[in-house]
C-alpha positions in Angstrom: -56.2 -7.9 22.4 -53.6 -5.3 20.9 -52.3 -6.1 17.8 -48.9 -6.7 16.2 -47.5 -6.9 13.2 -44.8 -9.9 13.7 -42.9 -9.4 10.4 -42.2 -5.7 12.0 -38.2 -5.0 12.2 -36.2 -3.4 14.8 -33.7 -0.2 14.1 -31.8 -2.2 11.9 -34.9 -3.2 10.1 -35.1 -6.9 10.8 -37.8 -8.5 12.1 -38.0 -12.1 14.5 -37.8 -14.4 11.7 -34.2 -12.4 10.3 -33.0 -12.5 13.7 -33.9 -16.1 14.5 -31.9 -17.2 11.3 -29.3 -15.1 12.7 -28.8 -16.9 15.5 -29.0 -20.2 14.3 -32.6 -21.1 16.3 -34.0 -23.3 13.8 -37.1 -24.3 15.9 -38.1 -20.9 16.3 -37.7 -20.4 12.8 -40.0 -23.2 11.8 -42.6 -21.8 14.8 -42.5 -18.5 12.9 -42.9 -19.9 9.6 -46.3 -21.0 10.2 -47.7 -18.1 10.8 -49.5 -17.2 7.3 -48.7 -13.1 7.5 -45.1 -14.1 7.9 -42.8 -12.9 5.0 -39.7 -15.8 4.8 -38.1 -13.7 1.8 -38.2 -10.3 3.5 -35.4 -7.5 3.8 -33.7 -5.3 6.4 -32.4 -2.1 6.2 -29.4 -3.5 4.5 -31.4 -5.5 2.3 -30.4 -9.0 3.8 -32.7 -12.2 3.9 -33.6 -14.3 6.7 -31.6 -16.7 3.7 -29.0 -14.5 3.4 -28.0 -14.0 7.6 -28.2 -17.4 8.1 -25.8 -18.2 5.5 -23.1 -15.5 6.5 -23.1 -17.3 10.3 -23.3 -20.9 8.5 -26.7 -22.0 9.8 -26.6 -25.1 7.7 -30.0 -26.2 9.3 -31.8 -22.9 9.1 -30.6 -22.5 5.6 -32.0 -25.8 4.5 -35.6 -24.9 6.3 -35.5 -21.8 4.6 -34.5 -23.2 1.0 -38.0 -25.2 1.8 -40.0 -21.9 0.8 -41.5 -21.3 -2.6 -41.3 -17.9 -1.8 -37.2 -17.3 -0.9 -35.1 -15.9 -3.4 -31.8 -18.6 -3.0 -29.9 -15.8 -5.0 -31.5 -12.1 -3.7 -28.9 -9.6 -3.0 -28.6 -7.0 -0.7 -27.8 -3.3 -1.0 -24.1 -4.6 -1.7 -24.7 -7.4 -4.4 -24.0 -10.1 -1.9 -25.9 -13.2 -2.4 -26.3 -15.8 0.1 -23.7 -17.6 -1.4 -20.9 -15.2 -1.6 -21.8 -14.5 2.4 -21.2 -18.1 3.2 -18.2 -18.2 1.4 -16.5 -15.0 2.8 -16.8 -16.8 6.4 -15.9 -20.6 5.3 -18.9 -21.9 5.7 -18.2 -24.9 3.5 -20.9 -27.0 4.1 -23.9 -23.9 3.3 -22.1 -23.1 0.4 -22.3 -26.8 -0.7 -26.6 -26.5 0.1 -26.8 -23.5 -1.6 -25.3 -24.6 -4.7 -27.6 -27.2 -4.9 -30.2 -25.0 -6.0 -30.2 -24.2 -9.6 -31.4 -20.8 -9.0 -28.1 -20.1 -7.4 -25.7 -18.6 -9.6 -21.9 -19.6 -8.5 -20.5 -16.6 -10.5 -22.8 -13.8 -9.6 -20.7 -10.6 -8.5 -21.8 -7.6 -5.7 -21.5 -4.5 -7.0 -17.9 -4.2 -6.8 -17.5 -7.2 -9.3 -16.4 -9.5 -6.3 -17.9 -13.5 -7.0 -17.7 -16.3 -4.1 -14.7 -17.2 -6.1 -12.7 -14.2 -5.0 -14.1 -14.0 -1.8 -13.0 -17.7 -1.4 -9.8 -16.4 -2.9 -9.3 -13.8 -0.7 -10.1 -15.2 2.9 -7.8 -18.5 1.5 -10.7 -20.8 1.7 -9.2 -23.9 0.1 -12.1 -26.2 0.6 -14.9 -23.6 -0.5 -12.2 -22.9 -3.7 -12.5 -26.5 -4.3 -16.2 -26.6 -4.1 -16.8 -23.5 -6.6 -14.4 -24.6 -9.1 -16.3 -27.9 -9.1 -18.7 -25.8 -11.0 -18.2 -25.3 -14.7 -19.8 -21.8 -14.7 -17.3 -20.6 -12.5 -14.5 -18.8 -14.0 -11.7 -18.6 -12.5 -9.6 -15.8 -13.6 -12.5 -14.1 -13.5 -11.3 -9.9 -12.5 -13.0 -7.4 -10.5 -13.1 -3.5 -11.7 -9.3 -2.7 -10.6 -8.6 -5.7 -12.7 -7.4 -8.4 -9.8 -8.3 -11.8 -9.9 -8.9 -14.3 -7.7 -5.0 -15.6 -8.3 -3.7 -11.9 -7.8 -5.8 -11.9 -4.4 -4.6 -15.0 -3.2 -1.2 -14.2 -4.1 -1.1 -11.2 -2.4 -2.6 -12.4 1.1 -0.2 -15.0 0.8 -2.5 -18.3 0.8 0.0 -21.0 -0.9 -2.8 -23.4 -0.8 -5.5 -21.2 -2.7 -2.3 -20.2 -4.9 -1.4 -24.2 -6.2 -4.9 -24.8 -6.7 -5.9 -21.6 -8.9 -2.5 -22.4 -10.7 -3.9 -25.8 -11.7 -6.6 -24.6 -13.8 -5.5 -23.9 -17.7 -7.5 -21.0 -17.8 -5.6 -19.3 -14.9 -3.1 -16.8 -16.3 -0.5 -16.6 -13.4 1.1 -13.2 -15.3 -2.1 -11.1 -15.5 -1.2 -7.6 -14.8 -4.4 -5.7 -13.3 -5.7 -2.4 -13.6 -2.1 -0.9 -12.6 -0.2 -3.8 -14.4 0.8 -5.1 -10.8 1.2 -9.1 -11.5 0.4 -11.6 -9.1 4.5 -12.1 -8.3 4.4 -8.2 -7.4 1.5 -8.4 -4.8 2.9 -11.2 -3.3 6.4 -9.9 -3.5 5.6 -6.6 -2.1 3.8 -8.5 0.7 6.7 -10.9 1.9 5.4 -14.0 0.7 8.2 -15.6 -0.2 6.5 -19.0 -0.5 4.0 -17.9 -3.2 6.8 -15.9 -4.6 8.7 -19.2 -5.2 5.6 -21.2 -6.7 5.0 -18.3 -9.1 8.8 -18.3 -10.2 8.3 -22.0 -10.8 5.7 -21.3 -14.2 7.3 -20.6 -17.3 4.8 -18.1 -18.2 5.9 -15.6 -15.5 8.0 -13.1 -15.8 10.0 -12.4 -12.8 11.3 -8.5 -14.0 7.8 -7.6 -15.4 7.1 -4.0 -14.8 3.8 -2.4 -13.9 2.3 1.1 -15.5 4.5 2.7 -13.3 7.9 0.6 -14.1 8.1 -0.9 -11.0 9.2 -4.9 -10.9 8.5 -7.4 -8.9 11.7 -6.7 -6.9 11.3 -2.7 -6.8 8.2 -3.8 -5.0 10.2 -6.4 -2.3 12.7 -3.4 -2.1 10.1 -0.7 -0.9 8.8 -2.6 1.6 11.7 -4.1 3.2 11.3 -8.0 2.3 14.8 -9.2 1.9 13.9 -13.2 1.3 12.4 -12.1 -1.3 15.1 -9.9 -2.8 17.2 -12.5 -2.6 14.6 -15.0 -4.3 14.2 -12.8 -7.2 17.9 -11.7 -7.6 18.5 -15.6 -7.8 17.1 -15.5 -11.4 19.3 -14.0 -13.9 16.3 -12.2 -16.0 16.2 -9.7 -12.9 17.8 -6.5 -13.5 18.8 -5.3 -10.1 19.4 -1.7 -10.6 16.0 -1.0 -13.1 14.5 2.2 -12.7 11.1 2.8 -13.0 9.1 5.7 -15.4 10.4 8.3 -12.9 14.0 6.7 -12.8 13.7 5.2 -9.1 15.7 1.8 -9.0 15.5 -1.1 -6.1 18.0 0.8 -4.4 16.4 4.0 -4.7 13.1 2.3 -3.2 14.9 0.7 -0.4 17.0 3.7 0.7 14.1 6.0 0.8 12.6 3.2 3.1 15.1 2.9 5.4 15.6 -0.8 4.5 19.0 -1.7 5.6 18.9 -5.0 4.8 17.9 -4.7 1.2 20.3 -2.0 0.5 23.0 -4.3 1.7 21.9 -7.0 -0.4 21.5 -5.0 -3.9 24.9 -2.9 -3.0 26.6 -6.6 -3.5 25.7 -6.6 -6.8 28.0 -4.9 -9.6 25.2 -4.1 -11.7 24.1 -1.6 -9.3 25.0 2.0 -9.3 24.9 3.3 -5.6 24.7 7.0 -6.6 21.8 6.8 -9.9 19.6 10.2 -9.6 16.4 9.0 -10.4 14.3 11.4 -13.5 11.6 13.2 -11.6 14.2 15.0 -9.6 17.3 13.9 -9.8 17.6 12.8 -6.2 20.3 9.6 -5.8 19.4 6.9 -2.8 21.7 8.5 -0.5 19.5 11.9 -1.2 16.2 10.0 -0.2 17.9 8.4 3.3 19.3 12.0 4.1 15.6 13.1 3.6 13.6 10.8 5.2 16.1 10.9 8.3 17.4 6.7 7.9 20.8 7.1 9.3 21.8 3.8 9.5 21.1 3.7 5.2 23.0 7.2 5.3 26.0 5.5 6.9 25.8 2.3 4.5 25.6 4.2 1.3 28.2 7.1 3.0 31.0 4.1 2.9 30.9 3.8 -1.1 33.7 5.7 -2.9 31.2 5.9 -6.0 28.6 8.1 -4.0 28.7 11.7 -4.2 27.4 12.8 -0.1 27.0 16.7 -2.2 25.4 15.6 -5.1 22.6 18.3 -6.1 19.3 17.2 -7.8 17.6 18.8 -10.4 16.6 22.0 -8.1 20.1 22.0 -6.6 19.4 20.7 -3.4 22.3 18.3 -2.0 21.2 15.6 0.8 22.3 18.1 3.4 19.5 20.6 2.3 17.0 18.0 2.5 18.3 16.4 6.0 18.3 20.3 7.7 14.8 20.8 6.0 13.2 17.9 7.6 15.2 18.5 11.1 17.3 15.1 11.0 20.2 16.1 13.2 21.9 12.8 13.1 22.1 13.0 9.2 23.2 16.3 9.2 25.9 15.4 11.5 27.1 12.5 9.5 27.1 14.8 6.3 29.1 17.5 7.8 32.0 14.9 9.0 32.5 14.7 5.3 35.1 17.3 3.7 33.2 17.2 0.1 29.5 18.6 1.9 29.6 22.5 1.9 27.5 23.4 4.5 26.3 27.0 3.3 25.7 25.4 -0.2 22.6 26.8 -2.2 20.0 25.6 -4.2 19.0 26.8 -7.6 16.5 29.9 -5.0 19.9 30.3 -3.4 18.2 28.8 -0.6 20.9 27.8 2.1 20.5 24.6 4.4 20.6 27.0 6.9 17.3 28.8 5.3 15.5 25.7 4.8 16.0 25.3 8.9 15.1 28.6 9.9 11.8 28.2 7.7 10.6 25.0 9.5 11.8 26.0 12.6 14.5 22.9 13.7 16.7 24.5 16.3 18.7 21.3 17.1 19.7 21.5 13.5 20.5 25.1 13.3 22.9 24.8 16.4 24.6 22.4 14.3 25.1 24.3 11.3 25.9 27.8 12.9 28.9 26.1 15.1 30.6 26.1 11.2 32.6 28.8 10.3 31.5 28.5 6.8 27.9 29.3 7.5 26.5 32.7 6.8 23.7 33.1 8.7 22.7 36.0 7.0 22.5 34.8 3.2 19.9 36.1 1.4 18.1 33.5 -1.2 17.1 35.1 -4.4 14.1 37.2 -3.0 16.4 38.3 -0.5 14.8 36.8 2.4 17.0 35.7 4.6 17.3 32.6 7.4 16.5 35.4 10.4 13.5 36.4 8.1 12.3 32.7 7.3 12.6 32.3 11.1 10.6 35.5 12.2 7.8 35.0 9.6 7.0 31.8 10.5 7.1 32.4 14.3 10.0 30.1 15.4 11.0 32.2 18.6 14.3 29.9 19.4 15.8 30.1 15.7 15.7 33.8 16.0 17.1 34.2 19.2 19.8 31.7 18.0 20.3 33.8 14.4 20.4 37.0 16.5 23.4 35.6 18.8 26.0 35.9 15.9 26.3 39.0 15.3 26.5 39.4 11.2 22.8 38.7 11.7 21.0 41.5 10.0 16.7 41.8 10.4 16.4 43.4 7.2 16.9 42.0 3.7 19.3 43.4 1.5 18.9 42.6 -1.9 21.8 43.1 -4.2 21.5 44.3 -7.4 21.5 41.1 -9.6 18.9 39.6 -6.6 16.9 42.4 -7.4 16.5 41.6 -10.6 15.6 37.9 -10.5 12.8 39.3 -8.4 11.7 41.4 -10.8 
């Protein structure tokens, strides 16, 4: 009779007993386990336990005939730290977790190796009842942080889980204002999520401080402007320790954030309050919100933000690029359409490299834009920049057939450069 070796894995490394308390087949298990070669504690390839797969399908039955062996580990981890435990309490398995912790082997505060605990996995999957289980344990800590510095409140705040949220929040030790490793707060996660109901229990503790920057300067509400979440604009601008119009270390405010976006709604909403300044350049660049919508092509934001009296639609940043250099650069023809129905935008205007919005076309090729801009009389389609290239030479180095064939229909087109005297000399 051939023989067999029957603790012998598969590809994956796991043998009959790891798959049998896999599947939940607890008769087969016990078959197996009286077999005296058989190895109840052994690993796969991933370093899992018959234990631990049982516990991360919730095999309550398998777990406890398991837990009968001398010889299993109740806390082993595998290659990723994960104990048995933290597996049954990433899939809600309630009723393991309440066996396994019934072991005083088990610790109910042991992290993987990226300093997650069955706290924060609880935390993060808004397991109430397996939260309420865990914190029934003194060792437990609950504002316990991983390496970036998030706890299990910041988790649950921002994944939205009101329930996990009240309950961490009843704990003294829990501070609900702990910045992590970037000095988000729990109100920023959740704010830049949406979640305007855990937004509203945060705001409800004293110790939270709804304008709170992180390292980069960005508040709770910068964080609902960028991603569009007007409720909870409108929640935070209810308090009066929100400054709507706070920039952050490089000088982007709400607006700014919310422009850049394309959020209409949330520009609406902070251009109704008289703290805000419509046209504020931010620091890094100098670029006002109404720059950042011509750039990133938002026309309806454009429009919004083209109606106020106090913003500047020719405003040049730091390099000397207006709004219209940055809408022809990235090809957005209905921007630059809306710019040029304004008298104040020059549409041949320069940058600091003398670059034209024309030039900034013909190097990226956007032939629905150049159209545009040559049917103005005040174009020159054959302004040099300060190397002397010109928009016909942008064009032909970078292979944009159509510009050129465009450029070469008006007739001041020139295809060589001529560099004047003083361009000459900023070459040099």
């Amino acid at each position: 009779m051939e023989c067999y070796d029957i603790n012998e894995g598969d590809f994956s490394g796991c043998g009959p007993l790891g798959w049998a308390a896999r599947n939940g087949h607890e008769r087969v298990v016990e078959i197996l386990l009286r077999r005296e070669e058989i190895r109840p504690d052994s690993r796969d390839n991933y370093h899992q336990t018959p234990l631990s797969c049982a516990a991360e399908n919730g095999h309550e039955g398998v777990v406890k005939i398991l837990l009968g062996r001398e010889e299993v580990n109740p806390d082993k981890p595998d290659i990723d730290g994960r104990t048995p435990l933290s597996w049954a309490t990433l899939f809600k398995h309630d009723r393991v977790v309440k066996t396994l912790l019934g072991r005083e082997e088990v610790n109910p505060n042991k992290p993987d190796r990226l300093g997650k605990t069955p706290l924060l996995y609880a935390a993060m999957c808004g397991h109430e009842a397996v939260m309420k289980t865990l914190l029934g344990r003194e060792e437990v800590k609950p504002d316990k942080p991983v390496e970036d510095g998030q706890t299990p409140l910041s988790h649950a705040a921002q994944c939205g889980y009101e329930g996990v949220v009240k309950i961490l929040l009843g704990r003294e030790e829990v501070n609900p204002d702990k910045p992590d490793k970037w000095g988000a707060v729990p109100l920023s996660r959740a704010a830049g999520r949406g979640h305007e109901g855990v937004v509203k229990i945060l705001l409800e503790r004293e110790e939270v401080n709804p304008d709170k920057p992180d390292e980069d300067g960005r508040t709770p509400l910068s964080y609902a402007a960028q991603c569009g979440h007007e409720g909870v604009a409108k929640i935070l601008l209810g308090r009066e320790e929100v400054n709507p119009d706070k920039p952050g270390i490089s000088g982007q405010t709400p607006l700014s954030h919310a422009a850049g976006r394309g959020h209409e709604g949330v520009v609406k909403i902070l251009l109704g309050r008289e703290e805000v300044n419509p046209d504020k350049p931010d620091k890094h660049v100098g670029q006002t919100p109404f720059s950042y919508a011509a750039q990133n092509g938002h026309e309806g934001v454009v429009k919004i933000l083209h109606g106020r009296e106090e913003v500047n639609p020719d405003k040049p940043d730091n390099d000397g690029r207006t709004p219209l250099s940055y809408a022809a650069w990235n090809g957005h023809e209905g921007v630059v359409e809306i710019l040029l129905g304004r008298e104040e935008v020059k549409p041949d205007k320069p940058d600091n490299d003398d670059r034209t919005p024309l030039s900034h076309v013909a190097r990226n090729g956007h032939e629905g834009v150049a159209k545009i801009l040559l049917g103005r009389e005040e174009v020159n389609p054959d302004m040099p920049d300060y190397r002397g290239r010109t928009p016909f030479w942008y064009a032909a180095q970078y292979g944009h057939e159509r510009v050129v064939v465009l450029l070469q229909s008006r007739k001041t087109v020139s295809s060589s450069s001529d560099i004047s005297p003083r361009k000459r000399r900023r070459v040099e």
